[in-house]
C-alpha positions in Angstrom: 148.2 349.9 132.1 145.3 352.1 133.6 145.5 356.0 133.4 143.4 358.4 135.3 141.3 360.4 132.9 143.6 363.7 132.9 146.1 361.4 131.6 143.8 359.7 129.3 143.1 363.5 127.8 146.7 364.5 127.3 147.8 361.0 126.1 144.8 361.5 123.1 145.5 364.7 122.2 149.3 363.9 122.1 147.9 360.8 119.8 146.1 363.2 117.4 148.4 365.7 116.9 150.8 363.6 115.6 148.7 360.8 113.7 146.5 362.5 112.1 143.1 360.4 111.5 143.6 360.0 107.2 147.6 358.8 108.1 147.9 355.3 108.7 148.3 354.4 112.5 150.5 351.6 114.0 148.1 348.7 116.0 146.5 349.7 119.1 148.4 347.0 120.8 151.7 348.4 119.6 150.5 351.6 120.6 149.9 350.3 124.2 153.4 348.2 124.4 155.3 351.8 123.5 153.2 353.2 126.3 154.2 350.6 128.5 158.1 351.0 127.6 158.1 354.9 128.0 156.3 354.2 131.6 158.2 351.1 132.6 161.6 352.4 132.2 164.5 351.8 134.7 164.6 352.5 138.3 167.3 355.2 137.8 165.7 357.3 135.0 164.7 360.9 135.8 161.2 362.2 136.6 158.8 363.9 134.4 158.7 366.7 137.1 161.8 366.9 139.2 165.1 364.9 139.7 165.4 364.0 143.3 167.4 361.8 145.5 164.2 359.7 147.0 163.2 356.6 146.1 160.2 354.2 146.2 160.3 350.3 147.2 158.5 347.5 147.4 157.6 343.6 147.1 154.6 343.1 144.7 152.7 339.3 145.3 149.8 337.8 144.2 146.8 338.3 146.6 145.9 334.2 146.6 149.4 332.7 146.5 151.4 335.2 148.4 154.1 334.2 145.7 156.4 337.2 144.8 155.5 337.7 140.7 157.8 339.3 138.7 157.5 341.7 135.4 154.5 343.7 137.0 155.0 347.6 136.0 154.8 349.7 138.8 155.0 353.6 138.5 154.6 356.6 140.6 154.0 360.4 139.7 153.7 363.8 141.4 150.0 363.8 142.9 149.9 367.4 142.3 151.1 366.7 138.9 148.1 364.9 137.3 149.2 365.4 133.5 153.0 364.7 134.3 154.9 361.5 132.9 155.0 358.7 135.6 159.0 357.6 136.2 158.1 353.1 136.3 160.1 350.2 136.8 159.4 346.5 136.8 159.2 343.7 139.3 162.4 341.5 140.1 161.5 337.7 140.2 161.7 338.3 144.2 158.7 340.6 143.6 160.5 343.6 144.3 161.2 346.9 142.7 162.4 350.6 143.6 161.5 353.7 141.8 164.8 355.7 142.0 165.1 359.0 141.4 162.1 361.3 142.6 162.0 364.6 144.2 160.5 365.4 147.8 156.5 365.5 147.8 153.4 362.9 147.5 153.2 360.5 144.9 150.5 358.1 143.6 151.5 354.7 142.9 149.9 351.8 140.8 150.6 348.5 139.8 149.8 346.7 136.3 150.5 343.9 134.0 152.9 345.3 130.6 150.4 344.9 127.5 152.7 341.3 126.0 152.5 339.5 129.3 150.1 336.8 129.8 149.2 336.7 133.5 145.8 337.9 134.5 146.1 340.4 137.4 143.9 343.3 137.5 145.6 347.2 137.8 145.7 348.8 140.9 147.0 351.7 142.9 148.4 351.4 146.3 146.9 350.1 149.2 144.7 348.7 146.7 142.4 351.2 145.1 141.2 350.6 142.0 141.8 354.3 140.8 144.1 356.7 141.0 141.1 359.5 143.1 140.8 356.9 145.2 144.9 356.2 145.8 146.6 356.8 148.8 149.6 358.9 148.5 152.8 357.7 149.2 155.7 360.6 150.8 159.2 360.9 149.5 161.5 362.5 151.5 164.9 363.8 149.7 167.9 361.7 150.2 165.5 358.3 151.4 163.6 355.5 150.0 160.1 355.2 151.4 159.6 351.4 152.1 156.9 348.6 151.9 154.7 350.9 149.0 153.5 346.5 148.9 150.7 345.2 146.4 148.7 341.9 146.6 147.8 341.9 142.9 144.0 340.4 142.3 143.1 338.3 139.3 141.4 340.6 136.6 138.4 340.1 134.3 138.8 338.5 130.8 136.9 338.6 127.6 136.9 336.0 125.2 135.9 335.0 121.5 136.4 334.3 117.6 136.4 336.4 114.6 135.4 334.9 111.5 134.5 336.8 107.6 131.4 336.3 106.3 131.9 332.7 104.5 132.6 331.4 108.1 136.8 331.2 107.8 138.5 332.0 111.1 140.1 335.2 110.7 144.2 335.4 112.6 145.8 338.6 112.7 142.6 340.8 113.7 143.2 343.3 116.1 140.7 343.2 119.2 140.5 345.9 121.7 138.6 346.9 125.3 137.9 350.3 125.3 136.7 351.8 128.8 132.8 352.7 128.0 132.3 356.5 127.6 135.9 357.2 127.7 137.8 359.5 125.4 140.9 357.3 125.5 143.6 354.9 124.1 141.9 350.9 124.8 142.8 349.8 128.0 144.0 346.3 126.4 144.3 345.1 122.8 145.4 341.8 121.5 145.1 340.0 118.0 143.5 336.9 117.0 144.9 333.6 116.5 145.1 331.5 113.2 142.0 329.9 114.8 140.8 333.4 115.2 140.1 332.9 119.0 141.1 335.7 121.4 141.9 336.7 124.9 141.9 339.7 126.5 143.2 339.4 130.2 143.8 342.0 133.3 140.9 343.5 132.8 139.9 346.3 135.6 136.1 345.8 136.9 134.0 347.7 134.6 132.4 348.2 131.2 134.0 347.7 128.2 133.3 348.5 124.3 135.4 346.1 122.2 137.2 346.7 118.7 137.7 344.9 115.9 139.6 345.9 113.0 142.5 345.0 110.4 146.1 345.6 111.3 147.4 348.2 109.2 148.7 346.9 106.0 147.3 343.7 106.1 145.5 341.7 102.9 142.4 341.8 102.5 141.7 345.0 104.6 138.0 343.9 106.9 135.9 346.9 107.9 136.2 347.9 112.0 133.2 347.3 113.8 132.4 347.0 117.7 130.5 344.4 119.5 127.6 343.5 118.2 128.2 344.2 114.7 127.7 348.2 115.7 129.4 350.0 112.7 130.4 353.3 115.4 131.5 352.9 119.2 128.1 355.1 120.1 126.4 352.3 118.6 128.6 349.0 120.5 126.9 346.9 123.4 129.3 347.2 126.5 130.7 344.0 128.0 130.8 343.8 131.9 133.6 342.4 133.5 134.0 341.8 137.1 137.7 340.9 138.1 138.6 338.0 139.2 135.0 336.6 138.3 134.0 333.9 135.4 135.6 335.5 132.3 132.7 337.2 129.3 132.6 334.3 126.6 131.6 334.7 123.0 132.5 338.3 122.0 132.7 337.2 119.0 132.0 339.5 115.5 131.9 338.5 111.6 133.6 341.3 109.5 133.4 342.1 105.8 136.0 343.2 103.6 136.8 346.4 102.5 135.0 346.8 99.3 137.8 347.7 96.5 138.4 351.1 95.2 136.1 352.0 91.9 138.5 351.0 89.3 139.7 354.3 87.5 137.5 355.6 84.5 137.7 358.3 81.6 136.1 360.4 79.8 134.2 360.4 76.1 133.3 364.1 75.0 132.4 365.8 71.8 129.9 368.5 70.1 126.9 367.8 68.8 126.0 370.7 65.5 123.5 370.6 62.7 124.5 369.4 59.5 123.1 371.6 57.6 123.7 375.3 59.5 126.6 374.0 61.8 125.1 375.7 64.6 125.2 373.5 67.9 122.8 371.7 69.2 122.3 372.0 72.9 120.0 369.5 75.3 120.7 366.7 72.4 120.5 363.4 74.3 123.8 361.8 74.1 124.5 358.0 75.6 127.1 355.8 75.5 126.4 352.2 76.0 129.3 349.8 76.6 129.6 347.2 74.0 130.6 344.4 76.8 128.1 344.9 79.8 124.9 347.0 77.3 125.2 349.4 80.2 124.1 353.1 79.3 125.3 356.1 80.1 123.6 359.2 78.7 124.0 363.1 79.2 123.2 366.2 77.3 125.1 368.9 75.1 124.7 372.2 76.5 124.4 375.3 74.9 127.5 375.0 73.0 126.4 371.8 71.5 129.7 370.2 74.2 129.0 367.4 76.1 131.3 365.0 78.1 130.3 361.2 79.5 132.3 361.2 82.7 133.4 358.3 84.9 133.1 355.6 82.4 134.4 352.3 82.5 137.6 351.5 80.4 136.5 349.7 77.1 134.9 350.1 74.0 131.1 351.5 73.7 129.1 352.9 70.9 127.4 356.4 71.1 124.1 357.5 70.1 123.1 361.5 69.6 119.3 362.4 69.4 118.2 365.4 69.5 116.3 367.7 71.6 112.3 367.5 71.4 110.6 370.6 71.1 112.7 372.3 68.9 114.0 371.4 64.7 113.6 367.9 64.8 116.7 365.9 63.4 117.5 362.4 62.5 119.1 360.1 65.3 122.2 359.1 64.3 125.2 356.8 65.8 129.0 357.7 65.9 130.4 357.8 63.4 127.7 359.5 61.0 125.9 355.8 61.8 121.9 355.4 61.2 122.1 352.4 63.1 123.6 350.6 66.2 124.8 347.7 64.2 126.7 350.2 61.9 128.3 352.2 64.7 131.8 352.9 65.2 133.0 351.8 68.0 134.9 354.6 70.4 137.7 353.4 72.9 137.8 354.7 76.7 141.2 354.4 78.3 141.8 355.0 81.9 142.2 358.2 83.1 142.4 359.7 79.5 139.3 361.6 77.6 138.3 360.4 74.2 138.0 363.9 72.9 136.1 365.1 69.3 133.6 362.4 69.5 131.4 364.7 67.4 127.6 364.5 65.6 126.4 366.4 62.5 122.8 365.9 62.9 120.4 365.5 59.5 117.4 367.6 59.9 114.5 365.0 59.5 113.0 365.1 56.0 109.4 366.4 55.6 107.0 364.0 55.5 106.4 362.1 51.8 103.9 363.8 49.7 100.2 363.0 49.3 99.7 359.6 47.1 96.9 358.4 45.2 96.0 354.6 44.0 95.3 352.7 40.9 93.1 350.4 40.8 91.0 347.9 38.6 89.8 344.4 37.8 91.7 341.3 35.9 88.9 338.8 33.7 89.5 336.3 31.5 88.9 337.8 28.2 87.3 334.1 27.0 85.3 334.1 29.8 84.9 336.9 31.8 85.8 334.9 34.9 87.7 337.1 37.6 91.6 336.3 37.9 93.1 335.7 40.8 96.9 336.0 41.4 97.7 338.3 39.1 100.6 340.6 39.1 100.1 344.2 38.6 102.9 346.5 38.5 103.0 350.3 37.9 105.9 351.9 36.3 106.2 355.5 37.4 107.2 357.3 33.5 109.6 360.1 35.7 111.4 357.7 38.1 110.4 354.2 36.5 110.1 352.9 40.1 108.0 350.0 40.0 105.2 349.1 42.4 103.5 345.5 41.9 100.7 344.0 43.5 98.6 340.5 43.6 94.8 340.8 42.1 92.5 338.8 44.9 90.1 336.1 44.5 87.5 338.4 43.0 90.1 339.8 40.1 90.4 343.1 42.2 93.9 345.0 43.2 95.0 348.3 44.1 98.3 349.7 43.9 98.4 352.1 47.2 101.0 355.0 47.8 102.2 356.2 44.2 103.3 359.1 43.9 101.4 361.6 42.0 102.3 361.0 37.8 101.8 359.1 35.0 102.5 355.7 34.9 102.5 352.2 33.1 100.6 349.6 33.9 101.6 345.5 33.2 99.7 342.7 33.7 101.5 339.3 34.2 99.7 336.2 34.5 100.8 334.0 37.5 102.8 330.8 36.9 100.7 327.4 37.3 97.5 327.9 36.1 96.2 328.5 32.1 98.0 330.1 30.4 97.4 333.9 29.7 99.4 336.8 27.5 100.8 339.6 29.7 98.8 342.6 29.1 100.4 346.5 29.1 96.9 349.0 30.0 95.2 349.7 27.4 95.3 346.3 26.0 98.7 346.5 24.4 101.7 344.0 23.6 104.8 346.4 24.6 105.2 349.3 27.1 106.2 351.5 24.5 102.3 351.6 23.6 101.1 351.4 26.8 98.7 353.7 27.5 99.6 356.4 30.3 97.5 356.4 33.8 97.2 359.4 35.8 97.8 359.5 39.8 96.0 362.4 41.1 97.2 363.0 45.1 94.6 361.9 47.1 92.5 360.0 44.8 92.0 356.7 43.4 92.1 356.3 40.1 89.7 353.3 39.0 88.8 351.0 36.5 92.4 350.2 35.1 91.2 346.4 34.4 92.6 344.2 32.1 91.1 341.1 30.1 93.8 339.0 29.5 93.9 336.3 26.8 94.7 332.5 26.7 97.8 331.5 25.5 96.7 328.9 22.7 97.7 325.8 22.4 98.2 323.9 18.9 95.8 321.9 17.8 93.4 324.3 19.3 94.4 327.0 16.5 96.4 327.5 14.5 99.8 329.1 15.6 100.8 332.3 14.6 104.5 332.1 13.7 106.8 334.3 15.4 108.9 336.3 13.7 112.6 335.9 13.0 114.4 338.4 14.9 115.1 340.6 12.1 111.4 341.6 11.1 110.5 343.8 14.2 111.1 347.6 15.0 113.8 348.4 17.5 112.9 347.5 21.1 114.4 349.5 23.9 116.3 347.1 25.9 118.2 349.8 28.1 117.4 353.3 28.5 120.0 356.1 27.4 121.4 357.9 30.7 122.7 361.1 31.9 125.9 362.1 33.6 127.7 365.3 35.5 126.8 367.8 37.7 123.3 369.5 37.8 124.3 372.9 38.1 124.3 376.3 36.0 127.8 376.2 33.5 128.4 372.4 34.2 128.8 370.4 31.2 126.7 366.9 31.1 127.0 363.6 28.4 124.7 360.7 27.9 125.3 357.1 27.4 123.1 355.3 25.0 120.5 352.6 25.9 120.9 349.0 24.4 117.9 347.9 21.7 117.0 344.7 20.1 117.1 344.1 16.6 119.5 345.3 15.7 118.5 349.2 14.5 120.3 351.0 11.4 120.2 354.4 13.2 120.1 355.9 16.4 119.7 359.8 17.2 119.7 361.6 20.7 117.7 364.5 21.6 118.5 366.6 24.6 115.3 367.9 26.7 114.4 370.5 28.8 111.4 369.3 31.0 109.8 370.8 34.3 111.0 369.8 37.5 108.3 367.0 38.0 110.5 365.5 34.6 107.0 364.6 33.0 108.1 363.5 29.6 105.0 365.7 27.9 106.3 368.8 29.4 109.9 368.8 27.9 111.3 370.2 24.2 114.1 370.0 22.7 116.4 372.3 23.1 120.1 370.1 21.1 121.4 367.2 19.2 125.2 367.2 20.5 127.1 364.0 22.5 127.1 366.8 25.1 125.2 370.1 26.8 126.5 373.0 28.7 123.9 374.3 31.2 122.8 377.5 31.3 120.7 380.1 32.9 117.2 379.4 31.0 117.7 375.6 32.3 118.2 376.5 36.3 114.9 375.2 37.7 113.9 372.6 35.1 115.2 368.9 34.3 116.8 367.3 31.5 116.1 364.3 30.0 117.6 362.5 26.6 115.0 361.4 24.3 116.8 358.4 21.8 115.5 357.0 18.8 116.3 354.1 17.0 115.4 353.2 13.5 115.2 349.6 11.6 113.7 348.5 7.8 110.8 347.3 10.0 109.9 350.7 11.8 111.4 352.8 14.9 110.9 353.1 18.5 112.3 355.6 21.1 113.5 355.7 25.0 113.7 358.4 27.3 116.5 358.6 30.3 115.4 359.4 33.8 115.1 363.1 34.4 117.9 364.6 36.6 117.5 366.6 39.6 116.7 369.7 39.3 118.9 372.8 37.8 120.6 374.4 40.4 122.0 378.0 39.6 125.6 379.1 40.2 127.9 378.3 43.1 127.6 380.9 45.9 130.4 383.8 46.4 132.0 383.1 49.3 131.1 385.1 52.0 133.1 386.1 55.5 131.8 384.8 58.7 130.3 388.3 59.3 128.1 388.5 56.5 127.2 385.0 55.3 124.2 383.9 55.4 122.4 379.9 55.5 124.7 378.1 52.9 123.8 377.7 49.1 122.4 374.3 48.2 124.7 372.1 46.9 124.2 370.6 42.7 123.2 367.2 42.6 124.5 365.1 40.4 122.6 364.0 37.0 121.6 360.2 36.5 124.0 358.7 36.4 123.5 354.7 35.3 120.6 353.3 34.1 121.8 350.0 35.6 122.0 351.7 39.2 118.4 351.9 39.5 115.7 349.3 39.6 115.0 347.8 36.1 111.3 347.7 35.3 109.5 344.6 34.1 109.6 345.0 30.7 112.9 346.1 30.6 113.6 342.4 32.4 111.4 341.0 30.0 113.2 341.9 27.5 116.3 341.0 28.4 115.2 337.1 29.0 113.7 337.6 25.3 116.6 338.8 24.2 118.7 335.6 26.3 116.4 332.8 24.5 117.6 333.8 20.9 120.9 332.5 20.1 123.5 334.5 17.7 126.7 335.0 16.0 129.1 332.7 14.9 128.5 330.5 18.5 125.1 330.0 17.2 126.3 328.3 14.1 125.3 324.1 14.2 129.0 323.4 13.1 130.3 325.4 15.9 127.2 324.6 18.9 128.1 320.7 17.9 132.0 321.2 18.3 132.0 323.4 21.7 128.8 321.3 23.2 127.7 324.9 24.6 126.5 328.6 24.2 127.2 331.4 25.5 125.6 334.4 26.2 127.3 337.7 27.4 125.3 340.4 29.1 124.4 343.7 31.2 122.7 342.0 34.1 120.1 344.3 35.1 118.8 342.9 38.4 119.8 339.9 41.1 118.1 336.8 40.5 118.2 333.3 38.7 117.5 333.0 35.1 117.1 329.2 33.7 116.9 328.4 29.6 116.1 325.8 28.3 116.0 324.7 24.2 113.3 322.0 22.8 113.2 320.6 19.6 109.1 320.1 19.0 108.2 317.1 16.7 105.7 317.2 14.2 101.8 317.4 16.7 103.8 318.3 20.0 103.8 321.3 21.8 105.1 322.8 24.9 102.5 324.5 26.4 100.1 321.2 26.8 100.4 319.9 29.9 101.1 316.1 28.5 102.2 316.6 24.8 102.5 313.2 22.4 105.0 313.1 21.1 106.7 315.2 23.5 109.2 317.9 23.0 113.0 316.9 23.2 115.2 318.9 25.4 118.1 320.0 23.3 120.2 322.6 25.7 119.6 324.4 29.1 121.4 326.6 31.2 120.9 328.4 34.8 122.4 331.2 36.1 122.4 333.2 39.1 122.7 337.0 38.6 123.9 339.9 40.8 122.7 343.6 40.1 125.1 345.3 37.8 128.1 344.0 35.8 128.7 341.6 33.0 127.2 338.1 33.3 127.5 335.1 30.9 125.1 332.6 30.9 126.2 329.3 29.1 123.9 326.7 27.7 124.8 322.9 27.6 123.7 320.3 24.8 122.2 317.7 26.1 123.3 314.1 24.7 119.8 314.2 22.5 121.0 317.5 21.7 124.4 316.9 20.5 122.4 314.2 17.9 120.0 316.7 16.7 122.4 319.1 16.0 125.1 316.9 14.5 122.1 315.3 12.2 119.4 318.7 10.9 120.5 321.4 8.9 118.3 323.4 9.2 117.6 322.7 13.1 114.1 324.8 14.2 114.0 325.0 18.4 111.8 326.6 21.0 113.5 328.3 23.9 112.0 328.7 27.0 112.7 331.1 29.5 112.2 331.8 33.2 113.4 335.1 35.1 113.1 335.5 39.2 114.4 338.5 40.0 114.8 338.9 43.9 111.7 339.9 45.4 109.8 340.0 42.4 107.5 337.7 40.4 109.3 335.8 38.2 108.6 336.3 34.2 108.1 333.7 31.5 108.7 334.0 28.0 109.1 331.8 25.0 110.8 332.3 21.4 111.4 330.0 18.2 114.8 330.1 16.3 116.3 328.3 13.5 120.1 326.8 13.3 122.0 327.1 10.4 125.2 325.4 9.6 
């Protein structure tokens, strides 16, 4: 029903004091039927101002028909009573009603159609006026009921449309109301939607309207409330005029959108970034977190506490990067957990709600930048010729750290080895594979690294002219060749070197494990040296001959290193171990939190394996020699012819494929021509593919002509040849001869 605007004031303030706005509310239309009920109560039931003995009656009939209608509300109250509670009743099907039970004075009365009924008569107050300032009062006298208070109720206005969501679906269920324009009060009217999602609203008043849309309460999905057309406030809405009784307004009509979902719940990942070496903590370091499912990133920084905390982060599983501040001591990135790389991260779990807590980061401080380097360099000829070679591998191995740096000589013969560090080093030349034939070559012109002559790496400088003139490897017929000798008649050959193990510090005890040699030496002796820190092998002495050495005070500063000979009937060679790290001095006294001071490096530990570092060339090349030669009782003919196979056991020294393979040459053939007559027969090969480190075998089949060679000579003389790739290196050739005995 229609209010006047004092009752439109009270009836909203009631409404907000006792829904407030963040409480659900029940439907506008419910809101409007409870209205209705309080107003249209029976005849008998006592005013809001004064219980009295009049009465009101009436016949109520539509203004076109003059037909009596029944259910229309009709209520009366004080007209000096503006803000008082009406006292209503309802229409008989005759049309007529009575207001029982009002005190003596004027009264205002108005007639209107209950919210759930669905005729169309507009609200009006007695002798029809269309509002209650413009009503004509009606007196009640005490003890009588004033008669003929008559209405001829006029059709009212109606506004029609559809509500759809934004895919076009029809949209049953929504709740649409008419709101008097610029009025601070309940809707007038309020209906909901259809299944179809078309609407009526009927008995509409003459006037402007601002109409609602908007969920019921509690209902799935939830759309967002807007007004007509598409305004998102009711400042914002374009009114609809209605004129009772006219044509109704068509096509108020709105699309809503759902109500976006609540943000899912998040946590929390937090943690303290510190330096590893001081433990003090870092603050501005960048820390971000990206999420291993969606790649998103979310970073923030430590503050001055080295704490940080990644808030409002999406339950799942991220990793998290720490980088440190610019400006200040600059430290390595790193990824938890103590991770140099993303791929290597461990992975840290959010859970809703919860924080990930002591997701911490002990930040390296960035090395200094690599020393100063210098470069060897040179020319490779043909010593027959003079012609430049090409392709030739040049390798430099550093005497202190026997780190090897190789290189390919150009068209012209040239190379240069770039970025060694300053030293004394080795140099190799190794013919390349494919074209003539040429003997490797150690600088100055010698057969073995053990006479190699040492080259110099100043900082900063190139040092020049390191060439080589390599020779042909000749093939018979050509000259005569030399024969090699038996395996027996050559000095010991360093095959390994001796290595050094324990803790590099003042009062720490430290043993060495000797190298391997070939041919078999009658004595070996160990020298323990004390050498500067570079390690450079002419700045040590010897300071004991024991299995073992205690460290003291005069060695803190220095290096050690093991100098081992070994001694045959044909001469003697020697090998020296890596240098350790430097001699560190005592351990610290501890100290209180009050008083101590940056904390005491930490020993390193001595070399430990000469198998855990990269094995030079020669070293490999003298394994492979070693490899082609056959011995013990497995090399015996009787035993080769009854097992079909050899085997070889060994230290394998670096990853790669080693191949053998075992000739027998006939009288005029050889296995360096290209197309030998009579050719060489293949007696026994073998391939093998190595990992770095361990024990390897390597086993080396007959072939069918071999198993007949070896059943039928005794003697049997063979030719091995030999071919090592070690990964990421040039692969290296040699060849030996060997005799079979029964």
């Amino acid at each position: 029903m229609e209010m006047d605007r004092s009752e439109r004031k009270l009836s909203a303030r009631k409404r907000v004091k006792a829904r407030p706005r963040a409480r659900t509310r029940l439907p506008r239309v419910l809101l409007l039927m409870c209205a209705i009920l309080v107003a249209c109560i029976a005849a008998g039931a006592p005013a809001a101002t004064a219980v009295g003995t009049g009465a009101v009656t009436g016949t109520v009939k539509d203004a076109a028909k003059e037909a009596p209608i029944a259910e229309i509300g009709v209520c009366a109250r004080a007209a000096s009573e503006p803000l008082a509670t009406p006292t209503c009743a309802t229409t008989s099907a005759t049309g007529e009603y009575e207001i029982a039970g009002l005190a003596e004075g004027q009264y205002h009365v108005w007639f209107s159609v209950p919210a759930n009924s669905t005729v169309n008569y507009a609200t009006q107050y007695f002798q029809a006026r269309s509002t209650e300032a413009l009503a004509d009062p009606v007196t009640v006298t005490e003890g009588t009921a004033t008669p003929n208070v008559n209405a001829l109720m006029q059709a009212g206005g109606e506004i029609k449309g559809s509500v759809s969501e934004g895919k076009g679906n029809s949209l049953g269920g929504i709740q649409v109301c008419a709101l008097e324009k610029g009025a601070e009060a309940p809707p007038v009217r309020c209906v909901l939607t259809k299944a179809t999602g078309n609407y009526t609203i009927a008995a509409l008043s003459s006037g402007e309207y601002e109409v609602e849309f908007s969920s019921s309460p509690g209902s799935e999905p939830s759309y967002v409330t807007q007004f007509y057309k598409g305004a998102a406030t009711r400042a914002a809405a374009t009114a609809v005029t209605v004129t009772a009784g006219g044509a109704a307004v068509k096509n108020v009509s709105a699309v809503l959108e759902p109500v976006a979902p609540p943000p899912p719940p998040t946590g929390t990942i937090s943690g303290t970034v510190t330096s590893a070496t001081t433990s003090a903590p870092l603050a501005n370091a960048h820390v971000c977190a990206v999420n291993i499912a969606t790649a998103l990133e979310t970073c923030t920084a430590s503050d001055a506490s080295g704490t940080y905390a990644l808030a409002e982060l999406a339950p799942g599983e991220y990793d998290v990067e720490f980088v440190a501040a610019e400006g200040g001591e600059a430290y390595e990135p790193q990824w938890y957990k103590e991770k140099s790389s993303k791929a290597e991260a461990e992975a840290v779990k959010v859970t809703s709600g919860a924080n990930t807590e002591a997701v911490d980061a002990k930040l390296q401080p960035t090395p200094p930048p690599p020393p100063p380097t210098g470069t060897i360099s040179g020319t490779v000829t043909s010593a027959t010729t003079s012609a430049p070679l090409a392709n030739i591998r040049v390798c430099a191995v550093s005497l202190a750290t026997a780190v090897e740096t190789c290189i390919l000589t150009d068209a012209s013969g040239a190379y240069a080895l770039p970025e060694l560090a300053p030293g004394d080093y080795h140099v190799d030349f190794v013919a390349a594979e494919g074209g003539e034939a040429y003997e490797s070559q150690w600088y100055k012109e010698k057969k073995a690294e053990v006479e190699a002559e040492a080259v110099t790496v100043t900082a900063g400088e190139s040092t020049s002219a390191i060439d080589a003139k390599l020779k042909l490897v000749v093939a018979e017929g050509e000259e005569p060749e030399p024969e090699e000798p038996e395996p027996g008649n050559n000095a010991p050959v360093s095959l390994t070197r001796p290595s050094i193990s324990g803790t590099t510090q003042q009062g720490q005890t430290l043993v060495f494990t000797s190298g391997t040699w070939l041919f078999e030496p009658t004595l070996i002796t160990d020298e323990w040296g004390l050498c500067a820190n570079t390690g450079v092998i002419e700045t040590c002495h010897t300071i004991a001959e024991s299995p073992s050495y205690t460290l003291t005070a005069t060695d803190v500063g220095g290096t050690i290193r093991i100098r081992e000979k070994a001694f045959n009937a044909f001469g003697e060679g020697q090998a020296f171990s890596r240098p350790t790290t430097v001699i560190a001095g005592p351990p610290a006294i501890p100290q209180t939190a009050s008083t101590a001071a940056s904390p005491s490096p930490t020993a390193s530990s001595g070399v430990s394996s000469e198998i855990a570092h990269a094995a030079s060339a020669a070293q490999l090349k003298a394994l492979l020699t070693k490899l082609l030669v056959p011995g013990g009782t497995s090399a015996k003919l009787t035993t080769l012819g009854a097992h079909g196979s050899y085997t070889a056991t060994f230290s394998s020294l670096a990853a790669g494929r080693i191949s053998i393979a075992w000739y027998f040459v006939p009288k005029g053939a050889h296995v360096a021509k290209s197309k030998p007559k009579p050719k060489p027969v293949l007696v026994a090969a073998g391939k093998l593919t190595t990992k770095e480190g361990g024990t390897a075998k390597l086993t080396i089949k007959l072939t069918s002509a071999g198993h007949a060679l070896v059943a039928k000579h005794k003697p049997l003389k063979l030719t091995a040849q030999g071919a090592f790739a070690p990964k990421g290196r040039a692969t290296l050739n040699a060849t030996r001869s060997f005799t079979l005995k029964r």
